[in-house]
PyMOL Python script that loads the backbone (N, CA, C, O; Angstrom):
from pymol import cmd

cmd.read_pdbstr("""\
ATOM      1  N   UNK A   1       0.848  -1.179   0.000  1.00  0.00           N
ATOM      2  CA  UNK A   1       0.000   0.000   0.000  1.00  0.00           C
ATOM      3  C   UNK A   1       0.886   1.233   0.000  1.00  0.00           C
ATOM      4  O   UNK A   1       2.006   1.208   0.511  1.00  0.00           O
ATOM      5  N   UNK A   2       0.209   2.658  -0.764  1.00  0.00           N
ATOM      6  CA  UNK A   2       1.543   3.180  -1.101  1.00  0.00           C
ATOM      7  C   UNK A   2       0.723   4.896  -1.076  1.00  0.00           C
ATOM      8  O   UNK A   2       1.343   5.770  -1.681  1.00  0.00           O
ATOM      9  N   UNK A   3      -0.304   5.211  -0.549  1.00  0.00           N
ATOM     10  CA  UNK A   3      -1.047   6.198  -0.085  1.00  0.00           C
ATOM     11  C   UNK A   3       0.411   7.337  -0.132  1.00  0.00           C
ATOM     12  O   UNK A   3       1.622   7.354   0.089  1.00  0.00           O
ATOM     13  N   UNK A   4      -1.003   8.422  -0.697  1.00  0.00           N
ATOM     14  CA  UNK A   4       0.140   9.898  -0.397  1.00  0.00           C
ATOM     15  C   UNK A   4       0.277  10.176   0.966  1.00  0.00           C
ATOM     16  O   UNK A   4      -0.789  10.053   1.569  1.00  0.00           O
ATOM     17  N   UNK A   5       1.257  10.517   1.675  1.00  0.00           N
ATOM     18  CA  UNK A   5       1.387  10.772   2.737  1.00  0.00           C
ATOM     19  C   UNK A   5       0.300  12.228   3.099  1.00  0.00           C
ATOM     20  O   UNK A   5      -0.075  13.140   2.363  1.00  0.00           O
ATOM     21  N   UNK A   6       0.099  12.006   4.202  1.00  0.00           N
ATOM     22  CA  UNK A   6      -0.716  13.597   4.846  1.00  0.00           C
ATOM     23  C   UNK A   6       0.026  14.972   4.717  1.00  0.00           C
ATOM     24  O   UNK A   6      -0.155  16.051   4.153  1.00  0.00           O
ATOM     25  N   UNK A   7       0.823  14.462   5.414  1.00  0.00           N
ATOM     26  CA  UNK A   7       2.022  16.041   5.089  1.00  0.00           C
ATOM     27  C   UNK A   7       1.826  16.558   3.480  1.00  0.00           C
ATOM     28  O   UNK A   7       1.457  17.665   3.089  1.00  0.00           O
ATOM     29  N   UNK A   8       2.224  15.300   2.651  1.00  0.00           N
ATOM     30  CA  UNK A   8       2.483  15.781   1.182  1.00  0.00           C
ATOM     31  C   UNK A   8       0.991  16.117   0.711  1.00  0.00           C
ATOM     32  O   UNK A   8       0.845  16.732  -0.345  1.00  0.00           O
ATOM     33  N   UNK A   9      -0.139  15.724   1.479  1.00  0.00           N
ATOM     34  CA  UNK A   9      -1.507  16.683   0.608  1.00  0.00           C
ATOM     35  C   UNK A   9      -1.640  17.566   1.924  1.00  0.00           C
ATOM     36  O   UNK A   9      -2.731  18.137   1.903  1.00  0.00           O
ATOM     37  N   UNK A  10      -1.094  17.794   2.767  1.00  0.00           N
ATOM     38  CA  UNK A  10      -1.929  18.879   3.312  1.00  0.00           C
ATOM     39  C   UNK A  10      -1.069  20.428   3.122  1.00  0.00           C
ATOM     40  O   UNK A  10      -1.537  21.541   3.359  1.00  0.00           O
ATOM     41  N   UNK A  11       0.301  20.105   2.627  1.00  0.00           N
ATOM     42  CA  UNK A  11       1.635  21.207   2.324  1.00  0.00           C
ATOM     43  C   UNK A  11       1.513  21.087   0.836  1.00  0.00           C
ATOM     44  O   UNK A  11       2.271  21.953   0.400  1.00  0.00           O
ATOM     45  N   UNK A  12       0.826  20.322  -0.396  1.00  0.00           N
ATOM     46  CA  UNK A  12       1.013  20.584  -1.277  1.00  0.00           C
ATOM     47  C   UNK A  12      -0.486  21.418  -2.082  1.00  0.00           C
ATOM     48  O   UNK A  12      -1.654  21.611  -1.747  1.00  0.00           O
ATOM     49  N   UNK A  13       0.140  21.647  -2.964  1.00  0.00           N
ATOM     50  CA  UNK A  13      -0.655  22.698  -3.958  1.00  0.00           C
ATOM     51  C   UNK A  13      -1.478  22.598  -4.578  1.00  0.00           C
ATOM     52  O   UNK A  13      -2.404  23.358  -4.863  1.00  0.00           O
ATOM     53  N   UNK A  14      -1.051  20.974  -5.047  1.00  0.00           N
ATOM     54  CA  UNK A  14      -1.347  20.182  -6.506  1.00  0.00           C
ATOM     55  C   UNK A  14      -1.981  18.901  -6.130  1.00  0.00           C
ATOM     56  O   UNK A  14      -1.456  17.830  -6.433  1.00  0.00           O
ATOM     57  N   UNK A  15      -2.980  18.970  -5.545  1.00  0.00           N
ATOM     58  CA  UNK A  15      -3.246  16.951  -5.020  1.00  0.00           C
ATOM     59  C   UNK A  15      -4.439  16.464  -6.014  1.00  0.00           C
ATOM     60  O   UNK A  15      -4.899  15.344  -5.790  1.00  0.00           O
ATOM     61  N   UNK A  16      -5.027  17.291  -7.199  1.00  0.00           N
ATOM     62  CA  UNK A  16      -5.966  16.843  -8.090  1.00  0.00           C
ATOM     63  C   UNK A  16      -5.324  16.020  -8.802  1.00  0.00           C
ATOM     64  O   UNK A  16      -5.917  16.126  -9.876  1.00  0.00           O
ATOM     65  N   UNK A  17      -4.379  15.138  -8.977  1.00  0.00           N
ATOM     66  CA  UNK A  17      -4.305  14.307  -9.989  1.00  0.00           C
ATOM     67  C   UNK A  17      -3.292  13.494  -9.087  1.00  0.00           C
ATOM     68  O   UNK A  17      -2.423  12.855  -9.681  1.00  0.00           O
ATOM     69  N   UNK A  18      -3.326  13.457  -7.584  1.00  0.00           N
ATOM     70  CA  UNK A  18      -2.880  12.240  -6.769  1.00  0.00           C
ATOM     71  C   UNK A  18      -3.949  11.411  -6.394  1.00  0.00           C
ATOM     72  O   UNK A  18      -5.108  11.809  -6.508  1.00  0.00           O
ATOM     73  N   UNK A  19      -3.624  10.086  -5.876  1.00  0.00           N
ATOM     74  CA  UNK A  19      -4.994   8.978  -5.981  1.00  0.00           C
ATOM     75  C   UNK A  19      -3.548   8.021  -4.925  1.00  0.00           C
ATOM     76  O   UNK A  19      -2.336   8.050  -4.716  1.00  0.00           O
ATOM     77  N   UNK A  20      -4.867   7.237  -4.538  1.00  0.00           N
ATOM     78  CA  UNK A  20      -4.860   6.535  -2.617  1.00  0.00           C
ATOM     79  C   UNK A  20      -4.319   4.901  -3.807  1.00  0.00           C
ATOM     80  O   UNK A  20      -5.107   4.307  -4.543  1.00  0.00           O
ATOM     81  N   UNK A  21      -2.993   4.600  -3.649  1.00  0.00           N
ATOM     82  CA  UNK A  21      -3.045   3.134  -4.391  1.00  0.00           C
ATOM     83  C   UNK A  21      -3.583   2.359  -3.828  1.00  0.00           C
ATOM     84  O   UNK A  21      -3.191   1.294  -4.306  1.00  0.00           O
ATOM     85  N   UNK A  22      -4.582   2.082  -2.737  1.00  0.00           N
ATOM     86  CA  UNK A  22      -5.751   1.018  -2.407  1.00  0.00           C
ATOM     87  C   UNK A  22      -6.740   1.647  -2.346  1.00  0.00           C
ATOM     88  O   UNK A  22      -7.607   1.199  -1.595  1.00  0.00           O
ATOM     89  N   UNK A  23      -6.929   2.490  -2.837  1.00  0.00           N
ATOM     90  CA  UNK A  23      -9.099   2.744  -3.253  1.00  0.00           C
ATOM     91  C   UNK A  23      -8.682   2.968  -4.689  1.00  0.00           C
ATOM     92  O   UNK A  23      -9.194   2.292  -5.582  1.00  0.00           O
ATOM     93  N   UNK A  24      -7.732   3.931  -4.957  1.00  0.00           N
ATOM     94  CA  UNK A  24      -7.676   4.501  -6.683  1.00  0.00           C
ATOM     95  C   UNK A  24      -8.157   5.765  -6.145  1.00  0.00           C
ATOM     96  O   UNK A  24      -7.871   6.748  -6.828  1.00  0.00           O
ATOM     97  N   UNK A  25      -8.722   5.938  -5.241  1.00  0.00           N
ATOM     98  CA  UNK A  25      -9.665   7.005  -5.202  1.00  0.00           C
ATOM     99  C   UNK A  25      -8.857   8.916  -5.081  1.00  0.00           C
ATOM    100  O   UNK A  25      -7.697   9.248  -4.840  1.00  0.00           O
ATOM    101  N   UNK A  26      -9.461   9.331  -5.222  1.00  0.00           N
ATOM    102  CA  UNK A  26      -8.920  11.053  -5.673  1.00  0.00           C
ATOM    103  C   UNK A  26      -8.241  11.006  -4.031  1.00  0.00           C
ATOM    104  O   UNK A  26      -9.139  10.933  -3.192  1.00  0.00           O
ATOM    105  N   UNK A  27      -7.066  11.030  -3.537  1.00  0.00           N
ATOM    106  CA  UNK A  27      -6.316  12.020  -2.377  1.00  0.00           C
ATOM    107  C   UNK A  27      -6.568  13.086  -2.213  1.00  0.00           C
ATOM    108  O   UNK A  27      -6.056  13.739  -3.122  1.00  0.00           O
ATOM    109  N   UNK A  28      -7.166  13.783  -1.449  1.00  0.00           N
ATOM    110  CA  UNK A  28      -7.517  15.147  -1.119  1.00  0.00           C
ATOM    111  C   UNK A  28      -7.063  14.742   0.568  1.00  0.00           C
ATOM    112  O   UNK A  28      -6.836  13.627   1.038  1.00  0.00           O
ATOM    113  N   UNK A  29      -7.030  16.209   1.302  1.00  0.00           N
ATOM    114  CA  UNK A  29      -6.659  16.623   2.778  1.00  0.00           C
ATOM    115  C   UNK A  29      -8.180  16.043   3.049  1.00  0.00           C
ATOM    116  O   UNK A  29      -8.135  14.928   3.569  1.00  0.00           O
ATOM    117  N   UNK A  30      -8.966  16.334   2.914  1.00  0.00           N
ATOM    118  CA  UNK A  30     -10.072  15.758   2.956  1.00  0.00           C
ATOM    119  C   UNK A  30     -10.535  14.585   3.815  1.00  0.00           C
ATOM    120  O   UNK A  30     -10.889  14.318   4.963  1.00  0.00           O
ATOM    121  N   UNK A  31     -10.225  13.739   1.979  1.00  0.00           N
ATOM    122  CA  UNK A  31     -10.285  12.555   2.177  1.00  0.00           C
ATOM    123  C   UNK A  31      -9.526  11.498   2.914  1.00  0.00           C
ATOM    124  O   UNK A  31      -9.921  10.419   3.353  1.00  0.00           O
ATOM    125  N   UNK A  32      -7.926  12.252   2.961  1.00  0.00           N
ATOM    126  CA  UNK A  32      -7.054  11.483   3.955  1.00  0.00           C
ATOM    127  C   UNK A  32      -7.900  11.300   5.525  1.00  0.00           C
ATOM    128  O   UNK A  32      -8.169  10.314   6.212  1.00  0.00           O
ATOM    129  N   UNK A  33      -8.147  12.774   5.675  1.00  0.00           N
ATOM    130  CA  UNK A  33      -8.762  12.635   7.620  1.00  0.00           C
ATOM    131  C   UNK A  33      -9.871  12.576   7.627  1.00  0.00           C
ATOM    132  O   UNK A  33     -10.248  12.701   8.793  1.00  0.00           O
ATOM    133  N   UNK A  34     -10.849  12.424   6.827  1.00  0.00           N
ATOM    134  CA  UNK A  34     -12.044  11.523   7.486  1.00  0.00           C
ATOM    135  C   UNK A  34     -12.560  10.437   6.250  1.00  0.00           C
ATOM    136  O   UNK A  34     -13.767  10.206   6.178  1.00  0.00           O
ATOM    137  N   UNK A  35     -11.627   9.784   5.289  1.00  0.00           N
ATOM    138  CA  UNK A  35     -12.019   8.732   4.574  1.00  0.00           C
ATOM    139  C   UNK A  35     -11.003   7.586   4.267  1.00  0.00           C
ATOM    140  O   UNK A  35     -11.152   6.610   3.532  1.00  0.00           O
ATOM    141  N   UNK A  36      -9.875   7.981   5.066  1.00  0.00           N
ATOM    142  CA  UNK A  36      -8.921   7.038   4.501  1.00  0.00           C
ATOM    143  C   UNK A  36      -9.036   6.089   5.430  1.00  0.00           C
ATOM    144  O   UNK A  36      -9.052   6.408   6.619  1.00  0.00           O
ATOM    145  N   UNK A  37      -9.150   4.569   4.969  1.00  0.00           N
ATOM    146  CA  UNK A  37      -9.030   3.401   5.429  1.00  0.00           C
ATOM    147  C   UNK A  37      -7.992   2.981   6.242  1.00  0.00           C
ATOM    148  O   UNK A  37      -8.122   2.267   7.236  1.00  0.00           O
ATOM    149  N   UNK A  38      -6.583   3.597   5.646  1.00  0.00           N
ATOM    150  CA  UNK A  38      -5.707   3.486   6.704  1.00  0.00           C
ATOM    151  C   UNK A  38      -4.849   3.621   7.596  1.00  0.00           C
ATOM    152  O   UNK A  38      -3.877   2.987   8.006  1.00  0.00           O
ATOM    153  N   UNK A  39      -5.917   5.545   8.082  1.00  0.00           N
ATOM    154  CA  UNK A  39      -5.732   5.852   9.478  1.00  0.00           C
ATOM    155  C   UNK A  39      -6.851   5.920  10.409  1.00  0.00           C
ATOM    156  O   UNK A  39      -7.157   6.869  11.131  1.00  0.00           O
ATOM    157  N   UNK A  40      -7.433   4.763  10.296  1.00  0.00           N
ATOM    158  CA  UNK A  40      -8.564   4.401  10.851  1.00  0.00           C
ATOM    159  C   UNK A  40      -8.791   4.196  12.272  1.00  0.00           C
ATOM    160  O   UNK A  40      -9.745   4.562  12.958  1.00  0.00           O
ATOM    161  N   UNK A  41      -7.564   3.434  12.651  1.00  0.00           N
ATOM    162  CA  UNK A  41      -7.554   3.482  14.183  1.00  0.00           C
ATOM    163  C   UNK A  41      -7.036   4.749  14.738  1.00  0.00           C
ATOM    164  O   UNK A  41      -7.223   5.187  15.874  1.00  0.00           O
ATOM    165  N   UNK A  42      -6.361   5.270  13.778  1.00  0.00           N
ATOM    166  CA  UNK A  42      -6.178   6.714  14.645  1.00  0.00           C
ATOM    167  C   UNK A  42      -6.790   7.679  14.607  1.00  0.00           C
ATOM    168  O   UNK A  42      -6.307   8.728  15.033  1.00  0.00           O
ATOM    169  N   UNK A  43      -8.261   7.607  13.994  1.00  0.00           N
ATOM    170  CA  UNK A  43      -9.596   8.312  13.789  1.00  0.00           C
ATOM    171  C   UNK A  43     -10.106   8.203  14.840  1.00  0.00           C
ATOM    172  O   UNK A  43     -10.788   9.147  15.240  1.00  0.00           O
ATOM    173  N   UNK A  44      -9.957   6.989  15.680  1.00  0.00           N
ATOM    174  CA  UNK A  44     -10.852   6.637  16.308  1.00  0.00           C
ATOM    175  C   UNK A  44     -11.067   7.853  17.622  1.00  0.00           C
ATOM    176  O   UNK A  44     -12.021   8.465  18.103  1.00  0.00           O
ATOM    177  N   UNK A  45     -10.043   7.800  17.784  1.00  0.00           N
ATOM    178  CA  UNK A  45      -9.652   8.711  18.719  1.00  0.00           C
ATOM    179  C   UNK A  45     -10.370   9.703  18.810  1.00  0.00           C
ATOM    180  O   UNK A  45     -11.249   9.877  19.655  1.00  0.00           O
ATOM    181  N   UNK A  46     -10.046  10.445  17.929  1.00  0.00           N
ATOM    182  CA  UNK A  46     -10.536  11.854  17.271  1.00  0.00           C
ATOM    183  C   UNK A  46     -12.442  11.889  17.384  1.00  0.00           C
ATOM    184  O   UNK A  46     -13.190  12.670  17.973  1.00  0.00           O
ATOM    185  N   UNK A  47     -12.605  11.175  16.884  1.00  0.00           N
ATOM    186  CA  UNK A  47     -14.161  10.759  16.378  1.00  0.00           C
ATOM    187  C   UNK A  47     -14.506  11.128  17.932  1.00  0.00           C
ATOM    188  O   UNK A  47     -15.028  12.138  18.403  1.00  0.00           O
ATOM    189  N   UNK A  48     -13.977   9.826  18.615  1.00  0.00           N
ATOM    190  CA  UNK A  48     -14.654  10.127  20.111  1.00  0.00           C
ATOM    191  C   UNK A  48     -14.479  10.986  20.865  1.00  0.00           C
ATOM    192  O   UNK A  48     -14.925  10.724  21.983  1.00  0.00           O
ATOM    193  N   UNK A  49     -13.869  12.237  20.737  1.00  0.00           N
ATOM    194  CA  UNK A  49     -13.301  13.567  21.052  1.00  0.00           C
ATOM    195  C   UNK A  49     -14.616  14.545  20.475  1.00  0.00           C
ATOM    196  O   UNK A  49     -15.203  15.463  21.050  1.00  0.00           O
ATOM    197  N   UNK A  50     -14.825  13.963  19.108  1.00  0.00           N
ATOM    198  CA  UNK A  50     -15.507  14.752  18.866  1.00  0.00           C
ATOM    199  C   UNK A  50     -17.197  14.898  19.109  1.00  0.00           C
ATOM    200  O   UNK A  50     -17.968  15.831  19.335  1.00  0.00           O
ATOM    201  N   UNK A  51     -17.312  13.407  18.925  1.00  0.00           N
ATOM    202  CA  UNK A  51     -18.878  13.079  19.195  1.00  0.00           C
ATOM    203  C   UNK A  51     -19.422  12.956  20.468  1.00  0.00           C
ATOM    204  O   UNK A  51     -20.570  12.528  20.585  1.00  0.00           O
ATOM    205  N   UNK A  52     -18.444  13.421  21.908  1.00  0.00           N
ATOM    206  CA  UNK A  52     -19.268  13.931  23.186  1.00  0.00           C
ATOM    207  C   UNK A  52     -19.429  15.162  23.052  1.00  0.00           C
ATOM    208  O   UNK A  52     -20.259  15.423  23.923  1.00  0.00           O
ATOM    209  N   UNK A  53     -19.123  16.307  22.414  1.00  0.00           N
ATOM    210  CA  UNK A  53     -19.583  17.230  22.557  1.00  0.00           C
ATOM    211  C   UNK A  53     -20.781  17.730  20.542  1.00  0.00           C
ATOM    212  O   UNK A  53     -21.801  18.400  20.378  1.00  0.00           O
ATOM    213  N   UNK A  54     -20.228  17.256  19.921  1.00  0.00           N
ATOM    214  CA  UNK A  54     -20.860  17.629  18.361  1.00  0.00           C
ATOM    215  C   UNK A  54     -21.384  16.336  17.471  1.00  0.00           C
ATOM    216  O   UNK A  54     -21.067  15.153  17.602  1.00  0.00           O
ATOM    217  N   UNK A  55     -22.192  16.881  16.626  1.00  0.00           N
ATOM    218  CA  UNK A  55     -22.943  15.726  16.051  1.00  0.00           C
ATOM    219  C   UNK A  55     -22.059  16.044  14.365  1.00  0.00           C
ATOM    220  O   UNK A  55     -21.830  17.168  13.918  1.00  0.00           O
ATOM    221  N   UNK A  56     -21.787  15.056  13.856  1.00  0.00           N
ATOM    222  CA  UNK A  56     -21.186  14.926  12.483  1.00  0.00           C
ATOM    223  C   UNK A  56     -21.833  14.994  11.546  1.00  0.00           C
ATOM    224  O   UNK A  56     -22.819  14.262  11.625  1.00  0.00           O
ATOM    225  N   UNK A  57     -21.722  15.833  10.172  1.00  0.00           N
ATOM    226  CA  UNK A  57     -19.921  15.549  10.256  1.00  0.00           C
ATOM    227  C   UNK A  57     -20.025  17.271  10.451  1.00  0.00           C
ATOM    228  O   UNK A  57     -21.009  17.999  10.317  1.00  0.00           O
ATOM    229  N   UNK A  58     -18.393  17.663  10.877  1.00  0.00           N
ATOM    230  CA  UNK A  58     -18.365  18.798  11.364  1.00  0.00           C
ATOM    231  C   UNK A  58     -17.213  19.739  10.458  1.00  0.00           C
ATOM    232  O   UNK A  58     -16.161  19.227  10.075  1.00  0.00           O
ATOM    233  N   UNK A  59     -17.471  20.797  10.249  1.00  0.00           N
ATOM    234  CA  UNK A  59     -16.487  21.497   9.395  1.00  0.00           C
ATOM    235  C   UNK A  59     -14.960  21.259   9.549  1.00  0.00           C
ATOM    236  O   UNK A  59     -14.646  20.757  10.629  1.00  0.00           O
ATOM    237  N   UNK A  60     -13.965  21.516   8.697  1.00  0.00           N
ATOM    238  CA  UNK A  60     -12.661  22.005   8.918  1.00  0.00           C
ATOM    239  C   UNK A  60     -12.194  22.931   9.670  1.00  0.00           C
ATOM    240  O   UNK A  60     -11.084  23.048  10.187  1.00  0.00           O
ATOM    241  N   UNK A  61     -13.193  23.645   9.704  1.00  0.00           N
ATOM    242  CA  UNK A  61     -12.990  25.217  10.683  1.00  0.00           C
ATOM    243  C   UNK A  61     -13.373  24.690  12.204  1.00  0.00           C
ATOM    244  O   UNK A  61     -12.633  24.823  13.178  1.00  0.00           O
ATOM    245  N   UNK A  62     -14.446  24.177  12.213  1.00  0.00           N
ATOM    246  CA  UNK A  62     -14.677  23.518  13.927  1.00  0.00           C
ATOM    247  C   UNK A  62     -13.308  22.825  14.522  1.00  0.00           C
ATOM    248  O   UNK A  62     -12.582  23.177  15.452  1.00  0.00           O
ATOM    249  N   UNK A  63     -13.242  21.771  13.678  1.00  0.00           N
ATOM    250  CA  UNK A  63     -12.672  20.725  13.729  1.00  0.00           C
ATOM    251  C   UNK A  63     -10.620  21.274  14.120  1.00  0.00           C
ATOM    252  O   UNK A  63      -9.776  20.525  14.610  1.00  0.00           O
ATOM    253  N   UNK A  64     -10.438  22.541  13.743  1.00  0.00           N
ATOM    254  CA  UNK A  64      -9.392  23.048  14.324  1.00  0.00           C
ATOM    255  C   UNK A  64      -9.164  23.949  14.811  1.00  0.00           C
ATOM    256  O   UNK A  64      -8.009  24.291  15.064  1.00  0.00           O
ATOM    257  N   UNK A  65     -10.796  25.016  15.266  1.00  0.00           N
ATOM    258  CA  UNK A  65     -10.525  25.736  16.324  1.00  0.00           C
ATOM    259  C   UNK A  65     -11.042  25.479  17.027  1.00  0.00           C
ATOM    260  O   UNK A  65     -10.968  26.349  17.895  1.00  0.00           O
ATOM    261  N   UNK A  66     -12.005  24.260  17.469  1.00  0.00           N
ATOM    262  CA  UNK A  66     -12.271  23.462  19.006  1.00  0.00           C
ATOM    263  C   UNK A  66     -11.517  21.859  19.415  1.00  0.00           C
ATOM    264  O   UNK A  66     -11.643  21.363  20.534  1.00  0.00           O
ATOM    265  N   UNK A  67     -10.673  21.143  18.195  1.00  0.00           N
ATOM    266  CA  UNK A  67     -10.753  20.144  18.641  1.00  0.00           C
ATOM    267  C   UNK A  67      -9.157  20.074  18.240  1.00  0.00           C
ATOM    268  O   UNK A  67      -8.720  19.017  17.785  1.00  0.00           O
ATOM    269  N   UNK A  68      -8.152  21.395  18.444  1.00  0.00           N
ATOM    270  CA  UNK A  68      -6.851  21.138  17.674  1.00  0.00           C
ATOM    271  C   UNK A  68      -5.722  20.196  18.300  1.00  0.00           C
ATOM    272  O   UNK A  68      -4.854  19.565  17.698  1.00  0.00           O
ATOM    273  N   UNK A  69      -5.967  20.271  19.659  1.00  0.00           N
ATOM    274  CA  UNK A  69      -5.246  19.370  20.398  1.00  0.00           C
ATOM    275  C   UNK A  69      -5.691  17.799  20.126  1.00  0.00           C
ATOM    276  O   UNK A  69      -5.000  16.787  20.010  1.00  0.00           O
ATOM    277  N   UNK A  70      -6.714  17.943  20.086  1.00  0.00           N
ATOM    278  CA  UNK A  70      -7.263  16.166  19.258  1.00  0.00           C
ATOM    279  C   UNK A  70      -6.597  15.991  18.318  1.00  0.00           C
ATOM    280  O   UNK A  70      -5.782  15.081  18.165  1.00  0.00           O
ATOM    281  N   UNK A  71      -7.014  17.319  17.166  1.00  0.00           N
ATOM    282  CA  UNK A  71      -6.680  16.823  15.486  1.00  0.00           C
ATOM    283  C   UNK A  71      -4.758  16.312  15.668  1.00  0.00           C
ATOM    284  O   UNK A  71      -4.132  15.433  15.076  1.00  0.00           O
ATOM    285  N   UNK A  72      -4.237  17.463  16.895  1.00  0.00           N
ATOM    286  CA  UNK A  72      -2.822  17.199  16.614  1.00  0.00           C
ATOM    287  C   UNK A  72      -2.026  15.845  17.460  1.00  0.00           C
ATOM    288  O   UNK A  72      -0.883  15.386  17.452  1.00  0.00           O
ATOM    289  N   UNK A  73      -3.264  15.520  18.144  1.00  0.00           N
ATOM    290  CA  UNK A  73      -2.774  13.991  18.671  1.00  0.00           C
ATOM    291  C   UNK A  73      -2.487  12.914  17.613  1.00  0.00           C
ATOM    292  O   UNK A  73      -1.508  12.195  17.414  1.00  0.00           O
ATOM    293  N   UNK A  74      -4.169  13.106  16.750  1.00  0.00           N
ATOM    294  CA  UNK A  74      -4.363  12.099  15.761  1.00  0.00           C
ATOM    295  C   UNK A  74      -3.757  12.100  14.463  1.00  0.00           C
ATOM    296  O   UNK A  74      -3.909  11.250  13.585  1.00  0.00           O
ATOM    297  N   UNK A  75      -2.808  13.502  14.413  1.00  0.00           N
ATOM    298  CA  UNK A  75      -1.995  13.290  13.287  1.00  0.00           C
ATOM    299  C   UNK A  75       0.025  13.002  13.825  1.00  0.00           C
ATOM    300  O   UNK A  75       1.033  12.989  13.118  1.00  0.00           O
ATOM    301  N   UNK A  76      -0.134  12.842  15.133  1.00  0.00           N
ATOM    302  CA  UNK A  76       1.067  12.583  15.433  1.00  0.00           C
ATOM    303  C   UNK A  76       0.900  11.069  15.386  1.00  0.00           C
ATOM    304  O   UNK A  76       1.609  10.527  14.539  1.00  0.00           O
ATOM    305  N   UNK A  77       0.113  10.260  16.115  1.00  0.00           N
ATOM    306  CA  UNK A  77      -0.244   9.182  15.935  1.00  0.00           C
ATOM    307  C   UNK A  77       0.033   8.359  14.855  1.00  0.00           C
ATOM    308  O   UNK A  77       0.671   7.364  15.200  1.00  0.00           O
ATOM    309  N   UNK A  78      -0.339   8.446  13.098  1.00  0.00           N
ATOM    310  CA  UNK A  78      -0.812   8.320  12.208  1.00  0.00           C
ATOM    311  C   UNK A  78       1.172   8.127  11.707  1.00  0.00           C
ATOM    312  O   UNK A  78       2.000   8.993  11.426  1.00  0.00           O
ATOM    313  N   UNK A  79       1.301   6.452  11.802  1.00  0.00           N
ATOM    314  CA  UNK A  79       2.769   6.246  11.093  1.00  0.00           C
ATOM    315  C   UNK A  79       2.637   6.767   9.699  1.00  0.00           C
ATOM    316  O   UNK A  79       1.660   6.300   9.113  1.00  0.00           O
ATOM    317  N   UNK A  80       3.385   7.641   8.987  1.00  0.00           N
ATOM    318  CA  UNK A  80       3.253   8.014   7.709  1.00  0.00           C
ATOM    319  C   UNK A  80       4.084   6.836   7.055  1.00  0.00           C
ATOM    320  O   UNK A  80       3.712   6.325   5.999  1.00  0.00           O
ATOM    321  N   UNK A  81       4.616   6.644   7.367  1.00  0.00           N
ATOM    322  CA  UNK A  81       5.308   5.461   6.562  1.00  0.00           C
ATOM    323  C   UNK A  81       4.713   4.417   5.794  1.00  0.00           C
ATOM    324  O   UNK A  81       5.168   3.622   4.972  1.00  0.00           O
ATOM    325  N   UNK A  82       3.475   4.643   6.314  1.00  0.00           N
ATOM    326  CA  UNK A  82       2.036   3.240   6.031  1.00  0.00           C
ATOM    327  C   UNK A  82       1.393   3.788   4.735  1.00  0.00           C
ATOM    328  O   UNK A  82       0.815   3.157   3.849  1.00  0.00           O
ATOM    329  N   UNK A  83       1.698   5.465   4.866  1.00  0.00           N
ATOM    330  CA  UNK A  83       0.566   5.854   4.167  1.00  0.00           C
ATOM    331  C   UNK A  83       1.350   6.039   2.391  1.00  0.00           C
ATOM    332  O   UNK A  83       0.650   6.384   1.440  1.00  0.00           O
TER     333      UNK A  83
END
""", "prot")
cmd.dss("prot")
cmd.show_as("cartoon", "prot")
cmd.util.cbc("prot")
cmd.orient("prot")
């Protein structure tokens, strides 16, 4: 499995014509943090951070000016090496 790393779509410019080599599917910042299959367990986290206080799904803007210490757990978490 050979996924764009997070860093490289969330620092790059250009991610319309990168794609996830186990879905095929379009790579977007997006789609890495709330669709990718395999940072799933380290969603988990996050998810449950988020769903005692908010009901989903919740903006980009919420999601890092109420929950940034979450988001930055769950992206330290997240071996890039996998991705």
């Amino acid at each position: 499995m050979n996924c764009v790393s997070l860093r490289s779509v969330l620092f790059s410019e250009h991610t319309d014509s990168r794609t996830c080599s186990s879905t095929k599917a379009e790579q977007t910042t997006d789609r890495t943090i709330y669709g990718c299959e395999m940072v799933e367990r380290e969603m988990e986290g996050l998810k449950a951070a988020i769903l005692r206080t908010e009901k989903r799904p919740i903006s980009n803007d919420i999601l890092l000016n109420r929950y940034s210490r979450n988001f930055k757990k769950f992206t330290e978490n997240i071996t890039f090496d996998k991705l």
